[in-house]
N, C-alpha and C positions, 0 to 999 in steps of 0.2 A: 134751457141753459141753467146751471147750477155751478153750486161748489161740491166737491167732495173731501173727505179725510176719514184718517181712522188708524189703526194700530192693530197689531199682531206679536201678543207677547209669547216669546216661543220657549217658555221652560222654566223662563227665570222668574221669581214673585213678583206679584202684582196684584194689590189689593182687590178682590170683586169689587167693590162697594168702590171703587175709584173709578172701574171703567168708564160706566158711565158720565159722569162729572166730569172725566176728564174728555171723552169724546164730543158732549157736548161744549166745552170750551174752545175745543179748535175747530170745530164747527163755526161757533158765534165770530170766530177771526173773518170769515167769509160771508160775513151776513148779506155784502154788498153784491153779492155774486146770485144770493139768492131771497131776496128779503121776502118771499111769498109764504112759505114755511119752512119748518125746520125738523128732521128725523134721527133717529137713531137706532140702531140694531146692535145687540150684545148675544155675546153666549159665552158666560163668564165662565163654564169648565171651557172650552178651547181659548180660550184666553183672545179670541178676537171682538175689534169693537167698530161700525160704519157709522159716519156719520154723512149729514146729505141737509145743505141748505138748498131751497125748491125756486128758482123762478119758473112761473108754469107757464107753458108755452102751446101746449098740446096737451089735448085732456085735461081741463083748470078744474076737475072733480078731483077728492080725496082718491079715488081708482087711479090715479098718477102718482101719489105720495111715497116716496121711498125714505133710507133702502125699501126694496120689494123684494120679498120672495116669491120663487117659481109655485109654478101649479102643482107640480111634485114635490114643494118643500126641500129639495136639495141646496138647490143655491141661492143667493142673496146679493143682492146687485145695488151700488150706488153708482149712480150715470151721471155726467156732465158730457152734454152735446146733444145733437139733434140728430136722425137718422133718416134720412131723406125720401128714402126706399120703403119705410118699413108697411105700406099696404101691402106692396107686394110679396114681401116678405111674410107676413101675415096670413096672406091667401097659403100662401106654399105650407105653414106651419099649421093651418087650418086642416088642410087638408092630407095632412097628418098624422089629425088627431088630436092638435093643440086647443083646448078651448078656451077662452078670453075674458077677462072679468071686465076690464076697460077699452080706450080707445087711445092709451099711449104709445109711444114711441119704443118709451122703456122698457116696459112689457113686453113687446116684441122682439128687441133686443136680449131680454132675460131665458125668455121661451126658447129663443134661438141658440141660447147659450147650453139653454139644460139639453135641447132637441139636436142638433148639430155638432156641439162642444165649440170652444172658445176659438178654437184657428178658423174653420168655418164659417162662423159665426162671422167672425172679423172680415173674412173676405167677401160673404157676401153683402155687408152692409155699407151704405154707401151715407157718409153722413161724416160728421166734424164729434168726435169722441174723445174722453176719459172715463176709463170706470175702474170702480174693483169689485171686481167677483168671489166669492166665499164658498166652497164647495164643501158643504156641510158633513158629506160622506168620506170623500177624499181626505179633506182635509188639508186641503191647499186654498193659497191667497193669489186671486192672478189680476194683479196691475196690466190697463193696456193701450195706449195712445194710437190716433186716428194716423193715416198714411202721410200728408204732410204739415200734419205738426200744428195745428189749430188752435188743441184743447192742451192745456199744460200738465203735465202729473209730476209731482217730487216725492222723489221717496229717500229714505234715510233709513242704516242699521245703528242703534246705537246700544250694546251688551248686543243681547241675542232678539231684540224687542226690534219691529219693520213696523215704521211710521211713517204716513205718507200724507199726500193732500194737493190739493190744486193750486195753492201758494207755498211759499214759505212760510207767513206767518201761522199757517195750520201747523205745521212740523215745531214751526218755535213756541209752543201752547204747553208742547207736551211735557211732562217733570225731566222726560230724560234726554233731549236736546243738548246737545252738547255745539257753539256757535265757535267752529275754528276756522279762519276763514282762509282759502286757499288761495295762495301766493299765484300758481302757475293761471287759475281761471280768472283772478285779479289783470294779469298779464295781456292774457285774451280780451278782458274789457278797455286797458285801457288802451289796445294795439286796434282794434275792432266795434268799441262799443257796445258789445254784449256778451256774455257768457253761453259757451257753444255746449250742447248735450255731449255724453251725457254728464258734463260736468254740472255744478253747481257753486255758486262762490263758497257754501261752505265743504269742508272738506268733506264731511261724512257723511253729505247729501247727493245724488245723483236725480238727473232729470230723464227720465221714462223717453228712448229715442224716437220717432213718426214713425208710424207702420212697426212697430215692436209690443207685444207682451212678453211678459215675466211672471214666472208663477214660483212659490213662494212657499214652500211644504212647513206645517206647523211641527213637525217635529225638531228636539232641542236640537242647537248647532248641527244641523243639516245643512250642507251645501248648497250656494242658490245658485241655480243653474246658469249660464246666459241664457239671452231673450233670445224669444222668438220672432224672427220677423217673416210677416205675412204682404208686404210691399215696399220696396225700396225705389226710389230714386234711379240709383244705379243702373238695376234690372231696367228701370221703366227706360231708360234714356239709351240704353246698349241694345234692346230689343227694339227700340222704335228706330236709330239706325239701321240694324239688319233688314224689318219689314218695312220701309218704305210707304207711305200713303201712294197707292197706284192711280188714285183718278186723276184727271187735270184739272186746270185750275177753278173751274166752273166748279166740279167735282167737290175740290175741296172745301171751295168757300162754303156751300151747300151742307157738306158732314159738318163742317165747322158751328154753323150757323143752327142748325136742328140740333146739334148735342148741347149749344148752349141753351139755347132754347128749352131745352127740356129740364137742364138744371137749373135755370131760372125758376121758372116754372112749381120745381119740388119745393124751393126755398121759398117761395109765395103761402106753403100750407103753415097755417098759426093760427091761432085762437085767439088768438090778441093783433091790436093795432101793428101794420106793416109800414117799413116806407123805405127808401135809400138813401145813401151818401152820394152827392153828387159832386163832384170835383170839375166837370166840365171836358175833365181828359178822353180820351179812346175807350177805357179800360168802364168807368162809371158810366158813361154814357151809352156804352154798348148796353151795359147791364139796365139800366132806367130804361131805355128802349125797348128791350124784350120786355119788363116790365109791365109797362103800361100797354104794348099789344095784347097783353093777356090780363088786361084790366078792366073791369066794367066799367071802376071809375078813377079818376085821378088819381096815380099814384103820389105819397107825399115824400117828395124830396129837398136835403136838407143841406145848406154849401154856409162854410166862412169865407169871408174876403179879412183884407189887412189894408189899412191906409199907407202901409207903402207899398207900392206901384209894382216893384218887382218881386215881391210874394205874394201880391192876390189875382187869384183866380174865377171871382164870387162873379165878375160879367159873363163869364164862358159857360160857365154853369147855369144862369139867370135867362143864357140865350137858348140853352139845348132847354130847360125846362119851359122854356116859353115854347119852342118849335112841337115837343112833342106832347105840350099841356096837362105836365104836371101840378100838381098844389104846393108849388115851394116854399120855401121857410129859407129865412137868409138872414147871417149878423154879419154886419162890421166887427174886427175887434181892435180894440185899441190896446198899444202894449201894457197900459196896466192890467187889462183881462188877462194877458198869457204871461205875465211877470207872477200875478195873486195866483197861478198854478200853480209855483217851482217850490213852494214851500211845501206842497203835498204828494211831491212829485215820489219821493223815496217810500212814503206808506202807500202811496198805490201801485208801484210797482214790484213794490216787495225786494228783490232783487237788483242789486247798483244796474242801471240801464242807459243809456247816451245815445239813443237815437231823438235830434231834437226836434222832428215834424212829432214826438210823442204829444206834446201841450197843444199844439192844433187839434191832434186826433183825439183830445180827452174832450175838447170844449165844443168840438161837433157831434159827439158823442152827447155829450151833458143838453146841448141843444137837443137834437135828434129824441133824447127820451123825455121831456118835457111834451113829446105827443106822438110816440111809441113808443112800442115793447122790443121789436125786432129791426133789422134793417140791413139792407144788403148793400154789399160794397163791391168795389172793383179791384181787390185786391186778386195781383197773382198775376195778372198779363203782362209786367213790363219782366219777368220772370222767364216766362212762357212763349215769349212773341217778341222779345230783343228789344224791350223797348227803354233801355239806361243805355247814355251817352256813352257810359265809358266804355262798353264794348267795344264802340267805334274807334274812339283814341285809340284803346289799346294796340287794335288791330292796324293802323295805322302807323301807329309808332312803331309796334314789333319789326312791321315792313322795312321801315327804314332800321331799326337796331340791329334788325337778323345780318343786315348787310357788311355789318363792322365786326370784325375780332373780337370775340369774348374777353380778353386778356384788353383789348384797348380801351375797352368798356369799362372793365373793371376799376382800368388807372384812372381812365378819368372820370369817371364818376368820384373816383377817390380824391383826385386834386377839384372839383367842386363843390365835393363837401369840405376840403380844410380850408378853401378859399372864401367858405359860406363862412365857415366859424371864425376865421379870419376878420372876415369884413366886419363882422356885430361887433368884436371885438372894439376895432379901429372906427367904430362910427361910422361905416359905408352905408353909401345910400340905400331903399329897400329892395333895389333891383337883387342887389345881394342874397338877397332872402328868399329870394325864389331858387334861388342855385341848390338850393338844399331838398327843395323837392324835386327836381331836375335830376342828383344828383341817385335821389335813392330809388328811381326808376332803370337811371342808365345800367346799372348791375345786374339789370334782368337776365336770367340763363334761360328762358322760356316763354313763352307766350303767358300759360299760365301761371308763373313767377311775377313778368308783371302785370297783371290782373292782380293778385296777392297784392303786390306793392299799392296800385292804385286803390285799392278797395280800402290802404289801410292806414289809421289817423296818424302812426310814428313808425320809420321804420326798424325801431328796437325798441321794444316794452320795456325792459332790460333796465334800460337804461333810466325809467322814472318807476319800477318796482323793485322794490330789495328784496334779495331772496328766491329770486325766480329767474332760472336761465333763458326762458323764452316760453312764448304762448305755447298753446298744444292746441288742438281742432282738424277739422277738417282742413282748412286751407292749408295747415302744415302737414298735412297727410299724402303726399303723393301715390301711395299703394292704395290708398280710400278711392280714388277717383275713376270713374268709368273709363273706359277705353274707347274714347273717341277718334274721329277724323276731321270732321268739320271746326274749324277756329274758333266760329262763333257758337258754337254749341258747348267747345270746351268749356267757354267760361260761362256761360248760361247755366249749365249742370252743378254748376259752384255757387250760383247763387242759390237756386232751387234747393239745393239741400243744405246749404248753408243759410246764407243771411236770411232767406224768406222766412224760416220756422222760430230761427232767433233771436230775429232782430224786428221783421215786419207782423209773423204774425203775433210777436210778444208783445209787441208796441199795441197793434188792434185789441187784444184779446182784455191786456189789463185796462186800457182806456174807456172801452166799451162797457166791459162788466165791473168798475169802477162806480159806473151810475147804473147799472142794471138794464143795461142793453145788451141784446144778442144782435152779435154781428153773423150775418152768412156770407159766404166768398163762392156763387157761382161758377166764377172761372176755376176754381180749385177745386171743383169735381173732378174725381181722380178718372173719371172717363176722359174728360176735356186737356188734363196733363198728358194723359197717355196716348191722344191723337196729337196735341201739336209736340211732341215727340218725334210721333211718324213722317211729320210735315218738313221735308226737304227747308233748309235755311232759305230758299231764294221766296218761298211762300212765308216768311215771317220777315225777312227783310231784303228791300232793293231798291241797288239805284238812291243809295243814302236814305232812304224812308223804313222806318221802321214797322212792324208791328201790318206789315203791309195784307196780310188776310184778314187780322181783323177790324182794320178800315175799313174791309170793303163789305164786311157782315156789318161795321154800323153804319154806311154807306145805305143801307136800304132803306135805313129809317130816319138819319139825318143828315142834313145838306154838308158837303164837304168841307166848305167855307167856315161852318161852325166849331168846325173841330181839327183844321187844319194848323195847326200853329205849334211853336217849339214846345218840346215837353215842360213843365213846371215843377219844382220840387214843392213837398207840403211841409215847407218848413216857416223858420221865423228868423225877422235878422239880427240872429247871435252877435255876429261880430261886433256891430255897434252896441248892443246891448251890452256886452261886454266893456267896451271900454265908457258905457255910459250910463245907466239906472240896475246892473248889475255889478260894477264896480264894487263896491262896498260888500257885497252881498261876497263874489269871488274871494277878493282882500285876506276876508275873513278866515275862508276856510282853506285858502290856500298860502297859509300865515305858517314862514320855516318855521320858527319854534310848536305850532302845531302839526307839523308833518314827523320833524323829527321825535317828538314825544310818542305819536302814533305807532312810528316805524315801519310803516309799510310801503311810503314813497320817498324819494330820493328828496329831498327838500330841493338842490341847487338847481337839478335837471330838471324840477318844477316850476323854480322863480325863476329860471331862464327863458322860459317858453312862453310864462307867464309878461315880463318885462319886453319881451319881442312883440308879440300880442300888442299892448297897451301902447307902442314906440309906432305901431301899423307900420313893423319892420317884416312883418310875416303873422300872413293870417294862420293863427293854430286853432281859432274857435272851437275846432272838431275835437280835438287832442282836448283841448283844456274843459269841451262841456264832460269830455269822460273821466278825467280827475277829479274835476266838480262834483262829478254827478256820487263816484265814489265818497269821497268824502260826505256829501249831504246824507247820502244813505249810512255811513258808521257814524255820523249823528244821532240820528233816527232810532238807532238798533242799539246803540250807547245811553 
């Protein structure tokens, strides 16, 4: 696992004698991504420059150091990610022709690239990816991100010069950054809590989409193509429809059960200390299970709890690693531990971000690499296998809405919400308060409308961003969306391409490689998305129980009793934080004459939401940690 960046000046001047200095400066922004070593590759007549911070994972000899060039000397390759497959991969490339200096990944990867070409390449590699590739002859630049969205790439034009890199702050390194920051992905954050590809908060940055490259010809103001995509979502979830998984249910559990098994398995290979994240749920526990069947010895796994009662889950976890005798590691935290986070929260994540299980996931992280390198998690099954509450609401309530007039909906949703703003008004008690989120569901024209709604922290950005009519994304994309039939797939396929890649695996990816952990995600081997795809809804949920196949795959290896209980979110509790050891901290930055000077949010539509909050006339925690969280970040960046 590494960092990448690097630059492509296409026409226009640019010192030789700067590339370098400059390449390695946005490099050193990523050190934390990669503190093992540090690389550079220049070819100051083509005006291209890579750079490559190393956490070495695989191959810990100099024969893994990049960039690397190919055995042919055409191409030039800086990797970020792991490629799961690549023995096999290797044989095939062997036998070829291909001959091998090391035992990396990378390598293999490169070979593949010069041997196959890039689309190829991509598809047969099975692995969590960002690179860019340099084709020396060509003379093209090809950016390329893995299928669902793991490993992050940014790239930016600014004149005719293509900068790119695995943060932001590698793009903000460079002399010709330019930091404009855009209103409508602003919008998105604070409707959503993150920024959707391939947007980027700032304007003239975009984010590299899952399953896409972009190649990138070095001649002057040449046109850039669109990307190419080599797997989508879409495809995966309209095709798994049409073919149907035909065995039964034995049938399934069994495919189910051997494919994860075997991506467990790939993710166990490292050269370095292994262990996992254990949370105690379906999703880690499956994964710690297979695991340790394929363990010689104790697998080490690593859980937080919280001293209040309705956020910790550190027994559940404490009970499956007891049953299936791993070497666990375990903290209490106490809210000053996840309070002394929030101050660093905007420089590690680079990007304004508001998902707030993020300061759990950075502190089990920060735990977890105090004795590893790598660790596998259970991310991607409540995704995959139905396992978030709100499907069910939705589907529930839809039932009853589909029943009433769209037109009666409409009103009264309309007379709930002026009877909400009524009430604050007049000092009405807080039942009041809730009419407003009552109010901005009942207007649903869809199933998938209110999904939208529910997923989302305000129902108008609008209204606390100036300058922006409304978010953009996927969710506001109805021609984006697959063409389903099943209800509960509709909105499944919205997460999976939505919030998972921008919200959860952004949250993982910067939290982990913050302290220089590589996270692996098992269940999000794109073989394993593209069976429970196939898998009819009645095998991932029934009879109110979710997630119901792969209960019965960790059913093999742990008692039912241990892992039978309501789902848990891995969060923290905001709300009171909020109106109690973050007070001051809030206050601050959500102070009108500091908004108004800014100009980016509406000050009154903030201190109203704010003053509701604090009155526990209406929980907005969510809303308010994504204005928070914005502001803490033009801090940060100011």
């Amino acid at each position: 696992m590494c960092g990448i960046c690097g630059f492509l000046v296409r026409g226009e001047s640019f010192p030789a004698g700067e590339l370098e200095p400059t390449v390695s400066r946005m490099a050193d922004t990523l050190r934390h991504r990669g503190p093992d070593s540090a690389g550079t590759w220049i070819d100051a007549e083509a005006g291209i420059a890579l750079g490559h911070r190393r956490l070495a994972i695989v191959d810990l000899t100099p024969d893994g150091a990049q960039p690397m060039v190919s055995s042919c000397g055409r191409f030039v390759l800086a990797f970020n990610g792991e490629i799961y497959n690549f023995r096999e991969l290797r044989s095939d490339l062997e036998a070829e022709g291909v001959r091998f200096r090391g035992r990396s990944d990378t390598e293999v990867l490169l070979e593949a690239i010069a041997c196959w070409g890039t689309a190829e390449a991509l598809r047969r590699a099975n692995g969590m990816l960002a690179f860019a590739a340099w084709d020396r002859r060509g003379r093209v630049l090809t950016l390329a991100r893995d299928r669902v969205g793991k490993k992050p790439l940014y790239w930016g034009r600014f004149g005719d010069a293509i900068v790119f890199g695995s943060e932001l702050k590698a793009l903000r390194a460079h002399p010709r950054f330019r930091a404009e920051i855009d209103r409508d992905a602003l919008a998105h954050l604070v409707q959503y809590s993150y920024v959707p590809a391939p947007a980027s908060i700032f304007r003239e940055v975009r984010k590299l989409e899952p399953g896409t490259w972009l190649e990138i010809p070095a001649e002057p103001r040449a046109a850039l193509p669109a990307p190419g995509v080599f797997w989508s979502v879409r495809e995966v979830a309209e095709r798994g429809q049409a073919q149907r998984f035909g065995g039964d249910e034995a049938e399934a559990e069994a495919a189910l059960h051997d494919l994860l098994a075997d991506a467990v398995e790939r993710r166990m290979i490292s050269d370095v200390p292994l262990g996992a994240l254990l949370s105690g749920g379906i999703d880690s526990s499956t994964v710690v299970a297979l695991m340790q069947a394929r363990s010689t010895t104790p697998v080490r796994t690593f859980a937080i709890g919280f001293r209040e009662q309705a956020f910790d889950e550190a027994a559940h976890a404490r009970a499956v690693a007891s049953h299936l005798g791993t070497d666990h590691t375990e903290l209490t935290l106490t809210p000053r531990d996840a309070l002394d986070v929030i101050p660093r929260l905007p420089a590690l994540y680079d990007e304004p971000f508001a998902d707030t299980s993020q300061i759990p996931t950075f502190l089990v992280s920060r735990m977890a690499r105090e004795h590893v390198t790598v660790a596998l998690s259970g991310d991607g099954g409540d995704e995959l296998f139905a396992g978030y509450r709100r499907y069910f609401r939705c589907l529930e309530r839809w039932r009853w809405l589909a029943r009433v007039p769209a037109g009666l909906r409409a009103g009264a949703a309309r007379w709930l919400e002026g009877a909400a703003a009524a009430g604050w008004t007049a000092g009405a008690p807080g039942a009041f308060g809730r009419l407003g989120r009552v109010a901005e569901q009942l207007g649903a024209v869809s199933l998938e409308d209110l999904f939208v709604r529910a997923s989302a922290r305000c129902p108008d950005a609008s209204r606390f961003v100036l300058g922006s009519p409304c978010p953009d994304g996927l969710l506001h994309s109805p021609q984006r969306w697959p063409r389903l039939t099943e209800p509960l797939e509709r909105m499944m396929v919205l997460d999976l391409a939505g919030s998972l890649p921008e919200d959860i695996l952004t949250k993982v990816d910067r939290a982990s490689m913050g302290v220089s952990l590589e996270v692996r995600c098992p269940i999000l081997d794109h073989r394993v998305v593209e069976l429970a795809w196939r898998l009819p809804p009645a095998l991932k949920a029934r009879a109110g129980v979710s997630k119901w196949l792969l209960r019965r795959v960790l059913e093999r290896y742990v008692p039912r009793e241990l892992f039978e209980r309501p789902k848990m979110g891995f969060g923290i509790p905001l709300a009171a934080w909020l109106r109690g050891p973050l007070r001051d901290w809030a206050e601050a930055l959500l102070d009108p004459r500091r908004l108004r000077q800014a100009g980016y949010l509406e000050a009154d539509a903030v201190r109203q939401v704010w003053s509701q909050h604090l009155a526990g006339w209406r929980d907005h925690r969510l809303l308010l940690w994504n204005l928070l969280s914005f502001q803490a970040w033009c801090d940060e960046i100011t």
